[in-house]
DOZA-876991 format. One record per residue: chain; residue number from 1; x, y, z of N, C-alpha, C in turn. Coordinates in steps of 0.02 Angstrom, whole numbers, plus 50000, padded with zeros to 5 digits. Layout:
# residues N
+--------+-----+--------+---------+-------+---------+----------+-------+--------+---------+-------+
| chaine | num | n.east | n.north |  n.up | ca.east | ca.north | ca.up | c.east | c.north |  c.up |
+--------+-----+--------+---------+-------+---------+----------+-------+--------+---------+-------+
|      A | NUM |      X |       Y |     Z |       X |        Y |     Z |      X |       Y |     Z |
...
+--------+-----+--------+---------+-------+---------+----------+-------+--------+---------+-------+
# end
This chain:
# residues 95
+--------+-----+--------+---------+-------+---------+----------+-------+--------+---------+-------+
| chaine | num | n.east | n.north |  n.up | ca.east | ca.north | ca.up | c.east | c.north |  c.up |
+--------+-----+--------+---------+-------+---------+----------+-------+--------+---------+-------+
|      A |   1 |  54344 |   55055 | 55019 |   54306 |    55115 | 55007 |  54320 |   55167 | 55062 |
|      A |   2 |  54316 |   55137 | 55116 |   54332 |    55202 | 55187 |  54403 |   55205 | 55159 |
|      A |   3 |  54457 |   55173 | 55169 |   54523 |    55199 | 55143 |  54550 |   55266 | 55094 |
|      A |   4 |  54514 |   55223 | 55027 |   54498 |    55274 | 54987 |  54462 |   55360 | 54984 |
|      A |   5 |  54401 |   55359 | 55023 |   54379 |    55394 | 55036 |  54416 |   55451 | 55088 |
|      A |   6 |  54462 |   55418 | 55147 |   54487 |    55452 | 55211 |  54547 |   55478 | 55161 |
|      A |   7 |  54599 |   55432 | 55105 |   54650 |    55470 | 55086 |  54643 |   55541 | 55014 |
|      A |   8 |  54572 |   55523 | 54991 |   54548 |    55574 | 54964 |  54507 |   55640 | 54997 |
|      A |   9 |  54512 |   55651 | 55068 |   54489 |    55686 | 55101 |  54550 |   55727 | 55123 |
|      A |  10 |  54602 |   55671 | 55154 |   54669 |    55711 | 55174 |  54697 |   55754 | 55118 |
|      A |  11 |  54701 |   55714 | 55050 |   54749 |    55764 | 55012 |  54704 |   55827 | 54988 |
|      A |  12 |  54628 |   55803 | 54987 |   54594 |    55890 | 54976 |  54594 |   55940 | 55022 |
|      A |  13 |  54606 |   55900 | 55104 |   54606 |    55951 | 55148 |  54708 |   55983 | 55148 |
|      A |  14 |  54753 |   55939 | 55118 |   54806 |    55973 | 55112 |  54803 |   56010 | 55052 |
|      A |  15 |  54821 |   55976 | 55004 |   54821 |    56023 | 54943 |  54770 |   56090 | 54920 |
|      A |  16 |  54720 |   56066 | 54921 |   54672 |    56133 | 54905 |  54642 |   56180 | 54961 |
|      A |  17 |  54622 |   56161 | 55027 |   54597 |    56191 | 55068 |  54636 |   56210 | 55136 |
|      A |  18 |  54698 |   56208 | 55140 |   54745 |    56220 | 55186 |  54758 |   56283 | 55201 |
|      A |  19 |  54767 |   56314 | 55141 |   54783 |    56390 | 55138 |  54724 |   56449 | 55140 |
|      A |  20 |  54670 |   56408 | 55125 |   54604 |    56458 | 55157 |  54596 |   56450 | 55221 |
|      A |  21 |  54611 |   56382 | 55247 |   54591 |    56384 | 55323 |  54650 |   56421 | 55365 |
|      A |  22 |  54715 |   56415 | 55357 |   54743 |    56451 | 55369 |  54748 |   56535 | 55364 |
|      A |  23 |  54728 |   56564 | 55325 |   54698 |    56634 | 55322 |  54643 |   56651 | 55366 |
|      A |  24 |  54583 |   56616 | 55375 |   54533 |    56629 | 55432 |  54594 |   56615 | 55503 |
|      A |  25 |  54607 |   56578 | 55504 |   54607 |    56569 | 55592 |  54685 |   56617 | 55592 |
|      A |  26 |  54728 |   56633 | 55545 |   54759 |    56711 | 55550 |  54721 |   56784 | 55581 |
|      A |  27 |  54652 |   56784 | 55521 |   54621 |    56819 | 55552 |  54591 |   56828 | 55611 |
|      A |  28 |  54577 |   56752 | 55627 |   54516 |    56771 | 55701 |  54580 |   56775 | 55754 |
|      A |  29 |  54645 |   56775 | 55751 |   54706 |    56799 | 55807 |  54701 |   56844 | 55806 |
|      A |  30 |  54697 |   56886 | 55744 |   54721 |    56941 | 55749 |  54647 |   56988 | 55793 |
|      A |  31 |  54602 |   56956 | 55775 |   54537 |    57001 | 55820 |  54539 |   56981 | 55907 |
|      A |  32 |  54569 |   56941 | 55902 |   54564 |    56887 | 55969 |  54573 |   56917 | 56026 |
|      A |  33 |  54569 |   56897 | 56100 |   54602 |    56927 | 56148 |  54672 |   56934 | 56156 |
|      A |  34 |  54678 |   56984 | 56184 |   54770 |    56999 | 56187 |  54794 |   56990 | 56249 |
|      A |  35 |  54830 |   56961 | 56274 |   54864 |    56953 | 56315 |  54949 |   56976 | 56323 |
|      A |  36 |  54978 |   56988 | 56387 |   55048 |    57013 | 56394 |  55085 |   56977 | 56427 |
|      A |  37 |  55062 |   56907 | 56443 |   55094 |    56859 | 56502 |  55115 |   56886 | 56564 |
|      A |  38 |  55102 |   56924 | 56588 |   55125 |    56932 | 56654 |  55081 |   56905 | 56715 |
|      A |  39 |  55005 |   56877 | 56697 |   54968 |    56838 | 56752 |  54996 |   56739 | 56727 |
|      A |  40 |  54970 |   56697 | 56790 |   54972 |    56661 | 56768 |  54926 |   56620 | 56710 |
|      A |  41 |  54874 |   56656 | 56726 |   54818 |    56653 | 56701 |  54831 |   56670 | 56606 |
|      A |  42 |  54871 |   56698 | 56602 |   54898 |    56715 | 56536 |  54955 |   56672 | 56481 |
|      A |  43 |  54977 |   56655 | 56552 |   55027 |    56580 | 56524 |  54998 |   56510 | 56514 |
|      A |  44 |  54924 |   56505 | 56541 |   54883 |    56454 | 56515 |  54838 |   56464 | 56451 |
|      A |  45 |  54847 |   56526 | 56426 |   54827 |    56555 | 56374 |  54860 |   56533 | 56295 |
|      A |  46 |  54941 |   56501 | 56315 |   54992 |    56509 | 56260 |  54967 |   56444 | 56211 |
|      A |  47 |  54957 |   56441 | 56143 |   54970 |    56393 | 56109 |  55017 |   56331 | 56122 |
|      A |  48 |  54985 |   56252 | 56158 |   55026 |    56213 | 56130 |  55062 |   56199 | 56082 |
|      A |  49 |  55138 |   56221 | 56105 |   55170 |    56207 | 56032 |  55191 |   56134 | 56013 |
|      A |  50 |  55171 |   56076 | 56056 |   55179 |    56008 | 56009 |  55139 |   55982 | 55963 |
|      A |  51 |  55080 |   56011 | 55960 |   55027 |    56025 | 55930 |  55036 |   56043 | 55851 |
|      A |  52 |  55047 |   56126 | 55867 |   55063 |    56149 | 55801 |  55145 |   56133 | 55764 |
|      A |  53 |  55189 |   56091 | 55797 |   55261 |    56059 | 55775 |  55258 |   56021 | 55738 |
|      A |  54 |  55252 |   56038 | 55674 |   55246 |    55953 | 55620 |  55316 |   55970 | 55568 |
|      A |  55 |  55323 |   55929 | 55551 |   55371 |    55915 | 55467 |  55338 |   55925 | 55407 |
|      A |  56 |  55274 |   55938 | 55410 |   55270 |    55944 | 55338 |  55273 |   56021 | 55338 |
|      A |  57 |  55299 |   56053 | 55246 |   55335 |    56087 | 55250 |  55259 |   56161 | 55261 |
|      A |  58 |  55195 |   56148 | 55226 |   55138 |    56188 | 55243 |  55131 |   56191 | 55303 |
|      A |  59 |  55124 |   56154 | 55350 |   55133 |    56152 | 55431 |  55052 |   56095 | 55445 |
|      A |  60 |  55043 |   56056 | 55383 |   54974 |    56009 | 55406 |  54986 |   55989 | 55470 |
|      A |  61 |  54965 |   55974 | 55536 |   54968 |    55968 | 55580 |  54921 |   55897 | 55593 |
|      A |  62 |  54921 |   55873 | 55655 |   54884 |    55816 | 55693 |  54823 |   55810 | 55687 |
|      A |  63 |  54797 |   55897 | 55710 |   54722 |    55905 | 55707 |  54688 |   55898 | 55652 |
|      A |  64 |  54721 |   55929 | 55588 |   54702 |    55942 | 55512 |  54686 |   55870 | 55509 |
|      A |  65 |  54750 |   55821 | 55517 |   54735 |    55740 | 55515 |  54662 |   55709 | 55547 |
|      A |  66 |  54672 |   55742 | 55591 |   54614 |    55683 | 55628 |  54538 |   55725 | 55600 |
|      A |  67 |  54522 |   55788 | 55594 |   54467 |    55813 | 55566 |  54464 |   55805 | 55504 |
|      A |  68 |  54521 |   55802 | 55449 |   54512 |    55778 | 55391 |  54497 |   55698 | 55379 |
|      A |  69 |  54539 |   55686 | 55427 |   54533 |    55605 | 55407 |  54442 |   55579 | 55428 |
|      A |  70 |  54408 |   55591 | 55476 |   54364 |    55600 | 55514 |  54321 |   55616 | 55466 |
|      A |  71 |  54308 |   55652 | 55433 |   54274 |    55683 | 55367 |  54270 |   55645 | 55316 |
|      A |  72 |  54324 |   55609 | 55294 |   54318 |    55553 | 55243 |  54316 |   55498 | 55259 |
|      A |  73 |  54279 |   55458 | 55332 |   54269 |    55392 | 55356 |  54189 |   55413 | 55353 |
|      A |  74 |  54169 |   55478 | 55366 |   54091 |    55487 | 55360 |  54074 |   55489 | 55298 |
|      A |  75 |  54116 |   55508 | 55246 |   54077 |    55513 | 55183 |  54090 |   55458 | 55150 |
|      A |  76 |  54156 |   55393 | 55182 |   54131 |    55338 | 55146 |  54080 |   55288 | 55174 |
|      A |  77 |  54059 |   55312 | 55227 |   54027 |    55245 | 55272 |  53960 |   55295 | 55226 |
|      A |  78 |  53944 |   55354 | 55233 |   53884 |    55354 | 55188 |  53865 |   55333 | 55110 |
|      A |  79 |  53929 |   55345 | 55088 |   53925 |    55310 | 55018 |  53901 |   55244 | 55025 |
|      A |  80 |  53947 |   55191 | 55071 |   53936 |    55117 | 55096 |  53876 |   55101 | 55113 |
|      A |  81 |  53839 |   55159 | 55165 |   53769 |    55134 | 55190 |  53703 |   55155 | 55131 |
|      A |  82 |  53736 |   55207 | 55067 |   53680 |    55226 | 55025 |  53690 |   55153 | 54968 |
|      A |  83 |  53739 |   55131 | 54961 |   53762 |    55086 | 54914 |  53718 |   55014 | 54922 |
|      A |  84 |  53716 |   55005 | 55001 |   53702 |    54949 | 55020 |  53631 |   54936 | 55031 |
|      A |  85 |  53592 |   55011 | 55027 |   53518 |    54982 | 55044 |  53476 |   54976 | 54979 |
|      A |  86 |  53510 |   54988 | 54916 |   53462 |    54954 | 54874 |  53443 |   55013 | 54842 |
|      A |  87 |  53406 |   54999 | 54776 |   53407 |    55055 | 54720 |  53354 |   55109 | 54739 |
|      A |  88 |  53351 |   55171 | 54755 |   53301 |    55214 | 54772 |  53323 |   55247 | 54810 |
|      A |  89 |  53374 |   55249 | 54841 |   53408 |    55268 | 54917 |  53414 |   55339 | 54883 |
|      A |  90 |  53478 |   55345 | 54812 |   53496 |    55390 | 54797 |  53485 |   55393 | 54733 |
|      A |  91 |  53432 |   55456 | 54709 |   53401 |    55459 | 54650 |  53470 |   55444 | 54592 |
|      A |  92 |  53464 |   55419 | 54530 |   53494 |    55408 | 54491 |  53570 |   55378 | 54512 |
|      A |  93 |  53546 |   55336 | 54567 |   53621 |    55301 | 54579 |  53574 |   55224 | 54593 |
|      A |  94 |  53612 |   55171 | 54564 |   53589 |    55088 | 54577 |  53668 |   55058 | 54572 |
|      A |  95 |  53647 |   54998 | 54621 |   53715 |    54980 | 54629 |  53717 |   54906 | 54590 |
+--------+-----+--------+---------+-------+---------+----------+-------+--------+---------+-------+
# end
């Protein structure tokens, strides 16, 4: 059930919701602070790029993984813990 649940979380957070989240955090750069690198203080500013370096061809990344995946271990351990305490937990659900 967690399996299931974590690999149906990843492909909704790739396939359907990738490209909205990607449009917000476009936008909030573009409002963001600006920097010109010339302090050092500005070069600790730069995007890790091993981070954002992936193979897949949308650019899903590490983080997407671990917050998506993360997302679907909570919603199966709640399914698991509503499943397991017995009929009443969740109106019109009995196991």
């Amino acid at each position: 059930m967690i399996g299931a649940s974590t690999v149906a979380a990843l492909a909704v957070g790739r396939f359907a919701f990738l490209g909205q989240q990607r449009g917000r955090v476009s936008q909030a750069d573009a409002v963001g602070p600006k920097t010109t690198g010339t302090t050092y203080f500005d070069k600790l500013q730069q995007d890790a790029s091993f981070i954002k370096s992936t193979g897949d061809p949308e650019g899903f990344g590490i983080i997407d993984v671990f917050a998506w995946g993360a997302l679907g271990h909570a919603v199966g351990f709640a399914f698991l813990a509503a499943q397991s305490c017995g009929a009443g937990c969740i109106p019109g659900f009995s196991s």
